[in-house]
Each structure stands twice: as structure tokens, then as C-alpha cells.
C-alpha positions as CSV (number, residue, x, y, z in Angstrom):
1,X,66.8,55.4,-22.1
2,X,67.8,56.9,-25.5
3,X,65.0,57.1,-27.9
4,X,65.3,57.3,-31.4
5,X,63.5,58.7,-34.3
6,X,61.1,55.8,-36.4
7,X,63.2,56.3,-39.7
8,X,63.2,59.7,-41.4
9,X,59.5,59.9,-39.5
10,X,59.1,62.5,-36.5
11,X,58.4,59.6,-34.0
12,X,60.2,59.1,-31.5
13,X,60.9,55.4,-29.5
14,X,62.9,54.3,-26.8
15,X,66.1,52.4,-27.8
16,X,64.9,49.4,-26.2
17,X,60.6,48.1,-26.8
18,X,58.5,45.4,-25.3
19,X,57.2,42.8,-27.5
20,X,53.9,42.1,-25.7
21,X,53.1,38.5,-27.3
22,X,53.8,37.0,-24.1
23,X,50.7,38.9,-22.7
24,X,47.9,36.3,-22.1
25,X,50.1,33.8,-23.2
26,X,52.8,33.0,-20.6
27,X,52.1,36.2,-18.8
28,X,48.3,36.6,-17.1
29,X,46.5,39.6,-16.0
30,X,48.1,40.1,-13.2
31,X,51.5,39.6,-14.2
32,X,51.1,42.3,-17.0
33,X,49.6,44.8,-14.5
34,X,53.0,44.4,-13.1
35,X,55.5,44.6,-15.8
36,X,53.8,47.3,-18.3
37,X,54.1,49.9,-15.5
38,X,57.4,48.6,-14.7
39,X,59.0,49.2,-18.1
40,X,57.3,52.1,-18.4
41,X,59.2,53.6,-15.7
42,X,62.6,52.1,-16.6
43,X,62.0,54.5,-20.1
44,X,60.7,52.0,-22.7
45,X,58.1,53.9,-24.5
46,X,57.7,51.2,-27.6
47,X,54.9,48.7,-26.6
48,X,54.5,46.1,-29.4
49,X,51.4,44.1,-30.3
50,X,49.2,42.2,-32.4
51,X,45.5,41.8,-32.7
52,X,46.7,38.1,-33.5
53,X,48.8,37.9,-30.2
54,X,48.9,35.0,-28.1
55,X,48.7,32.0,-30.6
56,X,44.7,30.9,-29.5
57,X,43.9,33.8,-27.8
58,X,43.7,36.6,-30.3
59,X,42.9,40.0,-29.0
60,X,44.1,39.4,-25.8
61,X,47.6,40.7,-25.8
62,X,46.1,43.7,-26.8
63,X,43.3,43.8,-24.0
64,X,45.5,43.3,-21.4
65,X,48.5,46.3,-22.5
66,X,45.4,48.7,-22.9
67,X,44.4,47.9,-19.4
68,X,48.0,48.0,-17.9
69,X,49.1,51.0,-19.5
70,X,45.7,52.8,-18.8
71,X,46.0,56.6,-17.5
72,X,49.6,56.2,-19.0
73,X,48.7,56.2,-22.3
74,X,50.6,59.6,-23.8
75,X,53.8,58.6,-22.3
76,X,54.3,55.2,-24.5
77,X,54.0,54.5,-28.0
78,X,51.4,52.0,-28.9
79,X,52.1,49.4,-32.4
80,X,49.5,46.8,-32.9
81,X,49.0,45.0,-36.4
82,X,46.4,43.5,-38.4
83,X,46.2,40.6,-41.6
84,X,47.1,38.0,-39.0
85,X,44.4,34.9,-39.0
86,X,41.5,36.5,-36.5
87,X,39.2,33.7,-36.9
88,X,38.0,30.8,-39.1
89,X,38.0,31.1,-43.4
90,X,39.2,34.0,-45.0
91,X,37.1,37.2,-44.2
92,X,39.0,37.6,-40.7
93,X,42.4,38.0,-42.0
94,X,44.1,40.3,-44.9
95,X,44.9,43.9,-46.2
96,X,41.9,44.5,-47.6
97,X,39.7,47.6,-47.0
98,X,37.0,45.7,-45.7
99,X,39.0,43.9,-43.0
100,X,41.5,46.9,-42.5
101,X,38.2,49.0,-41.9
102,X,37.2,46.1,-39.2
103,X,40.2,45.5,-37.7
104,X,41.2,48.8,-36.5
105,X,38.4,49.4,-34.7
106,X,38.7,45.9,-32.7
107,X,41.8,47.1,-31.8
108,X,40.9,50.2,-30.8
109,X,38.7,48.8,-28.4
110,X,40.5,46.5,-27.1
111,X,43.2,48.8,-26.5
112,X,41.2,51.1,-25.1
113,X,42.4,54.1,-26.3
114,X,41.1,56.5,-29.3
115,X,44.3,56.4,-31.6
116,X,47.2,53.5,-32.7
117,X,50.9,54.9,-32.8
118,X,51.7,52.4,-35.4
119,X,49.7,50.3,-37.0
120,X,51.7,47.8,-39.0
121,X,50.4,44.8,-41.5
122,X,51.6,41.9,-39.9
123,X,52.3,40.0,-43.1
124,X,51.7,40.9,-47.0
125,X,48.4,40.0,-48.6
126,X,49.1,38.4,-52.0
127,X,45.0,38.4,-52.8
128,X,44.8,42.4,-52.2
129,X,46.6,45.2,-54.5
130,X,49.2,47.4,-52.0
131,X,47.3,50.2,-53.6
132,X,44.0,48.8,-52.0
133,X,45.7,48.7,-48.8
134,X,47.8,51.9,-48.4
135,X,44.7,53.9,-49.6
136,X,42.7,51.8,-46.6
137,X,45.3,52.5,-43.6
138,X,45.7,56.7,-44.9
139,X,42.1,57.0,-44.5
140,X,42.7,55.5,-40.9
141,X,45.2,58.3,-40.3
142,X,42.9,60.9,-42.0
143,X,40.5,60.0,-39.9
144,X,42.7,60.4,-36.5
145,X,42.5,56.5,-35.6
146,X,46.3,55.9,-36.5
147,X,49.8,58.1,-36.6
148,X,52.0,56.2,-38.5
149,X,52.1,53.0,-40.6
150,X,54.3,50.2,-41.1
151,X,54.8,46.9,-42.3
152,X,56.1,43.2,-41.2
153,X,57.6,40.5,-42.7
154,X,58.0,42.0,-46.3
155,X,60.4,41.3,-48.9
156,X,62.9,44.2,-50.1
157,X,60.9,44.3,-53.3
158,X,57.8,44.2,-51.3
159,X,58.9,47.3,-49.8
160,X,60.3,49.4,-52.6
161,X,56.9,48.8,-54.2
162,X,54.6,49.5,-51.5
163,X,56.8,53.1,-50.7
164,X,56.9,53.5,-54.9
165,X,52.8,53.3,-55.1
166,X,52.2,55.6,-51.7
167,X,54.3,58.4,-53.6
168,X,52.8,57.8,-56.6
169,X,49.1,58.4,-55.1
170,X,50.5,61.4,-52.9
171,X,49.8,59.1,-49.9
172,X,50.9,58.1,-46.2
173,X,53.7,55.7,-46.5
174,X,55.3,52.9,-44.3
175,X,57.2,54.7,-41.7
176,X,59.0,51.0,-40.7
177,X,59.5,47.0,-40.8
178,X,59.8,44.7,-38.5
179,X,61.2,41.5,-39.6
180,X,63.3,38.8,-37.5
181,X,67.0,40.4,-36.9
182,X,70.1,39.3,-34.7
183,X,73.3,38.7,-34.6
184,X,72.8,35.0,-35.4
185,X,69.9,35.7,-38.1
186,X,71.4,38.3,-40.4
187,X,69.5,37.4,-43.7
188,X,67.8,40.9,-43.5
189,X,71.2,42.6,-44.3
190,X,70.4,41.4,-48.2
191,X,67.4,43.3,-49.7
192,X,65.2,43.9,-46.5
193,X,67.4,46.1,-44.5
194,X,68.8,48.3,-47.5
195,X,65.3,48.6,-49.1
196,X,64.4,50.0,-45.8
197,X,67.2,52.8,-45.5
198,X,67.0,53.3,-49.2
199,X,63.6,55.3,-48.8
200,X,64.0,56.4,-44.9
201,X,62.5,53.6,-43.2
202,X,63.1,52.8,-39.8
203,X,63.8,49.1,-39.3
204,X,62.2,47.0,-35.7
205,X,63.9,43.5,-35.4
206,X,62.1,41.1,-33.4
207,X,63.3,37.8,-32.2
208,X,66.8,40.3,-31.5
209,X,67.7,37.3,-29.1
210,X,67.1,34.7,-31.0
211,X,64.3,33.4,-28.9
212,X,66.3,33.6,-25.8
213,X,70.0,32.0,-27.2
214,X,71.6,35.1,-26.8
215,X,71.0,35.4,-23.1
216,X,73.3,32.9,-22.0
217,X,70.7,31.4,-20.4
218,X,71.6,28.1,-23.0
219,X,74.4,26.2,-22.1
220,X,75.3,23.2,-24.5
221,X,74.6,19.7,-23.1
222,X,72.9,21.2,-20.2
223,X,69.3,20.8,-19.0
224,X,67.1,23.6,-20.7
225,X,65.4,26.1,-18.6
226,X,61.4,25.3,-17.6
227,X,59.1,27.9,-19.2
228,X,61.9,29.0,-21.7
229,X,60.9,29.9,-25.3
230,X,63.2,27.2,-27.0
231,X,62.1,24.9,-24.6
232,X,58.7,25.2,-24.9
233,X,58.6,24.3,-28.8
234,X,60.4,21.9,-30.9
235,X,60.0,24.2,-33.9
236,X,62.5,26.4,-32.0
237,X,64.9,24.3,-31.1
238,X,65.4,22.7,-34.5
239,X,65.3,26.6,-35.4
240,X,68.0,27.9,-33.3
241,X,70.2,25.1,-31.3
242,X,72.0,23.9,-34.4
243,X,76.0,22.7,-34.2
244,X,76.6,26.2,-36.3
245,X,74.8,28.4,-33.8
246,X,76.3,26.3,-30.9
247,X,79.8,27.3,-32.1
248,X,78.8,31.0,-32.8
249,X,77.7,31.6,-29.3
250,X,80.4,29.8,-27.4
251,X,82.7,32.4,-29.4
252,X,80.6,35.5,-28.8
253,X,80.1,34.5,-25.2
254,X,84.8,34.0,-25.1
255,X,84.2,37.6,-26.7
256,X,81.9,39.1,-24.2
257,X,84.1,38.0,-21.1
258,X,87.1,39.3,-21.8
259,X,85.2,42.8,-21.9
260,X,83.3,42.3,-18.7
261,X,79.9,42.2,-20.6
262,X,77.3,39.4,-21.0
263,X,76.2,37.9,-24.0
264,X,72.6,39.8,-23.7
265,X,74.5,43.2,-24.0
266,X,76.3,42.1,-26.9
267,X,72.8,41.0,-28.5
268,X,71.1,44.5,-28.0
269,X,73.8,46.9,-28.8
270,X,74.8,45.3,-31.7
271,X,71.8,45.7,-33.6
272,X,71.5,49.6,-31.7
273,X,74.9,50.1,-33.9
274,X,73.1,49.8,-37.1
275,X,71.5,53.0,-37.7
276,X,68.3,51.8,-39.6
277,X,67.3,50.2,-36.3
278,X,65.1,52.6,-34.4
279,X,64.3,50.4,-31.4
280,X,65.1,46.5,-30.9
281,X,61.8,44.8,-29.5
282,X,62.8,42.1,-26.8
283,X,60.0,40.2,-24.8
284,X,60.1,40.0,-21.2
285,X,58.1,38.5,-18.1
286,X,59.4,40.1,-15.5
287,X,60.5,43.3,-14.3
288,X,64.5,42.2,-13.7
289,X,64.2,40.8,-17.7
290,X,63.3,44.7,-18.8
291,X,66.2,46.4,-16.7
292,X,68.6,43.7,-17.8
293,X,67.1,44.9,-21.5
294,X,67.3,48.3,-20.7
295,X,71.1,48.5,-19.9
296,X,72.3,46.0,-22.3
297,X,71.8,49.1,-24.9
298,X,74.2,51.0,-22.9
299,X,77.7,49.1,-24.8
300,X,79.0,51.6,-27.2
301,X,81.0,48.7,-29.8
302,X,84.0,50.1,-31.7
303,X,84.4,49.6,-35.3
304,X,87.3,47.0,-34.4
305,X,85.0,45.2,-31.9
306,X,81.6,45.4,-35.0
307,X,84.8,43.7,-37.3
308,X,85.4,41.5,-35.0
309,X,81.5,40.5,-34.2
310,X,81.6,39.9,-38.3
311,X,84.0,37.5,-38.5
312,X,82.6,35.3,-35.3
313,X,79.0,35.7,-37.1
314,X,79.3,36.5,-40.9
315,X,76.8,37.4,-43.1
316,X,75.9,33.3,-44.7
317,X,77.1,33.6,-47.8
318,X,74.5,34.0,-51.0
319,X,74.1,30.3,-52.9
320,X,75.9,30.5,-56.4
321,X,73.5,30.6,-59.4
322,X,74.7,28.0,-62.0
């Protein structure tokens, strides 16, 4: 497993992560005891987490990766986040100092382990200043509880001004985002993306196979797979399985065949072609998911085969301003 520096930051992360939000959701104890070590071994370093994750059940995705990766924990590269909805009203939730200075430590604990790799805001708090924030999370790192930060689901200017106000104070800065990227949703490729290389960022795309489209394991008028993503949730399916998408992957899938490759390769090492992306975070429930992972980031494309990608799935083009 290559790994690959976390932007212009010193950290390093296998090519390939391990979203962990299937951890006490459709994955129980014992089925994480299994597959943490498992991907640890196959060279994934990147673990990725929320103290949100699963939806019902916060805190337990991270309880059950600090128990699986236990006496492993300085081979592999921890990221949790916080602002996600921890409980009822609004003190549980948000960037602010008082939460931030919560949070952490619930994470820490359920994580069991004394520091966070990267510790990203899972979504922008519109009732907080970014100055209130930043100065919150480099106090965290001052204090030895967290290496690196990062944000999640931000807006190119959300960025820009975030990275503007951390130099301003003389601060520690983002080191990433992790937004939803693939080679069906390219919106990223606007503002988010370029904001992100603009000031050394390294980018994390999650969703990378469009909650399980791009595995092939979708066939068009066919029965859906039991236990699936898509078809476990409507929101999903009206998400993803659309006429447009339908057409797209029939092509990609025509592309990946006459190349001896499967459609999951195509998904992984196309977004490991784009330079800002330090590590594409695929979930996984069992151990022959993570190798499959693993060596679809072995397919080097050519620059005729990335132009040829473009014109199967192009960028959607921007709405006209009247």
C-alpha cells in the first residue's frame, strides 16, 4: 500500500482508508474485531470516524475501532470528528470552545488512546466565529490531544477563510477536507477542490463509490442486493439510481472490460490520479471488501484513458446566470 502525504502536512496515509461508520451500525463487535486487524495488515493506515457515527448510536463507531485497533495503535492513523448532533438541543453539537473542549475528551476515551491523528469538524458552525474554533482545536494540539486538524463538508469560501484567519493569528491550520467525491459526483472540482490545493490542503473523498454504484454490484432492472447501502434507504436510491447515472455506469463498466479491470478499480484509481487526494476513504464489512479496496488503487490511468473517463462522466455543467 502506497501512502501519501496529508497535503503539504508531514502526515503520511495509506492510499486507500476505512470509513468506520459501518461500525455498530451494520457491523457489531465482533465483526469489527475482525476486519480492523484485517485492513490493518493489508497496509491501510487511515481509520475514519465520527463521534456522531452510526446514525442512533453515537460514540460507538468510535468505541469499537479503539477496542479493535488496541496494542496497534502507532501503526494506523486515527481521524474522528466533532459538531455532529451528540444529543438532544443545542449544547451537544458545534464548533464552539465549549463543546470542542468536551468533545475531544469523549473521544478520547472512547477511543481509548491519549492523542487524535486528525481531528476534523464534521460540518461548519454558522452560530460560532472560525476564529473561536481554530483558536479551540490549536490549543487541543498544544496541549498533545490532537496532531493535525481538518475540516468536512465546507464550501471553497469556507475554506479560504478558515486557512486566511489561522495565518492571520499565527495558528494551526486545516491540514484537509473531506467532502463527497467520485467519478459520478464531481461537484467538488468547482470551488472545493481548488480552494483546497490553493493553500496545500490535502483533499479525503468519501462516498468515492457512490454508496456502492461503482462496484458493479448494481445491475439495472435487477433485484438489489440484501444489506446493500442503496438498498437499505430510499434517500439513496433517489440519490444515486437515476436514468443519468444508469447510462454513465453502463459506459464506464463497456470501458472497464475492454481493459480487464472492474468497475471498482476504475472508482479508486481515478480519484488516486488527482493529486490533492491523499487517501480515498471506502467502507467495508468484510475482510475480501478491503483487499478488493486495496488493489483497485493499483491501475495506473493514462492521460488518454483520464480524457476518455471525462467525456463518459463530465463535469455537469454550471447553470447560466441570466
Amino acid at each position: 500500500m502506497n501512502l501519501r502525504n496529508l497535503g503539504s502536512s508531514g502526515l503520511k496515509v495509506s492510499a486507500v482508508g476505512l470509513g468506520c461508520n459501518n461500525l455498530g451500525g451494520r457491523l457489531d463487535r465482533e465483526g469489527s474485531q475482525k476486519l480492523i486487524p484485517a485492513a490493518i495488515d493489508l497496509g491501510i493506515t487511515l481509520f475514519d470516524t465520527a463521534d456522531s457515527y452510526p446514525v442512533g448510536r453515537p460514540g460507538v463507531s468510535e468505541e469499537l475501532l479503539g477496542e479493535a485497533v488496541g496494542a496497534r495503535r502507532s501503526d494506523v492513523v486515527i481521524a474522528t470528528k466533532f459538531a455532529n448532533v451528540m444529543g438532544p438541543g443545542e449544547m451537544m453539537r458545534g464548533g464552539s470552545r465549549r463543546w470542542i473542549m468536551t468533545a475531544v475528551e469523549g473521544s478520547l476515551r472512547r477511543l481509548k488512546t491519549d492523542w487524535i491523528d486528525l481531528y476534523q469538524m464534521h460540518f461548519p458552525d454558522p452560530h460560532t466565529p472560525i476564529d473561536e474554533t481554530l483558536r479551540a482545536l490549536d490549543d487541543v494540539i498544544r496541549a498533545g490531544k490532537v496532531r493535525y486538524i481538518g475540516c468536512s463538508n465546507f464550501s471553497g469560501w469556507q475554506i479560504a477563510t478558515a486557512r486566511a484567519v489561522s495565518r492571520e493569528l499565527g495558528i494551526n491550520a486545516f491540514a484537509s477536507d473531506q467532502d463527497e467525491y467520485s467519478i459520478l459526483v464531481r461537484e467538488v472540482e468547482r470551488e472545493i477542490i481548488p480552494a483546497a490545493r490553493a493553500d496545500g490542503m490535502g483533499f479525503l473523498p468519501y462516498f468515492p463509490l457512490a454508496s456502492g454504484l461503482l462496484t458493479g454490484k448494481y445491475k439495472r432492472n435487477a433485484p438489489m442486493p440484501q444489506g446493500a447501502r442503496i438498498t437499505a434507504a430510499r434517500i439513496f436510491q433517489d440519490n444515486y439510481l437515476t436514468e443519468e447515472n444508469w447510462q454513465i455506469v453502463e459506459r464506464l463498466e463497456d470501458f472497464c472490460e475492454t481493459r480487464g479491470k472492474k468497475l471498482l478499480d476504475l472508482a479508486v484509481s481515478w480519484l488516486l490520479a488527482n493529486p490533492t487526494v491523499s487517501s480515498v476513504i471506502a467502507g467495508a464489512t468484510k475482510a475480501e471488501q478491503l483487499a478488493a479496496n486495496v488493489k483497485a488503487a493499483e491501475w495506473q490511468l493514462s492521460a488518454d484513458e483520464m480524457a476518455q473517463i471525462d467525456r463518459i462522466s463530465p463535469l455537469p455543467k454550471t447553470k447560466k446566470i441570466h
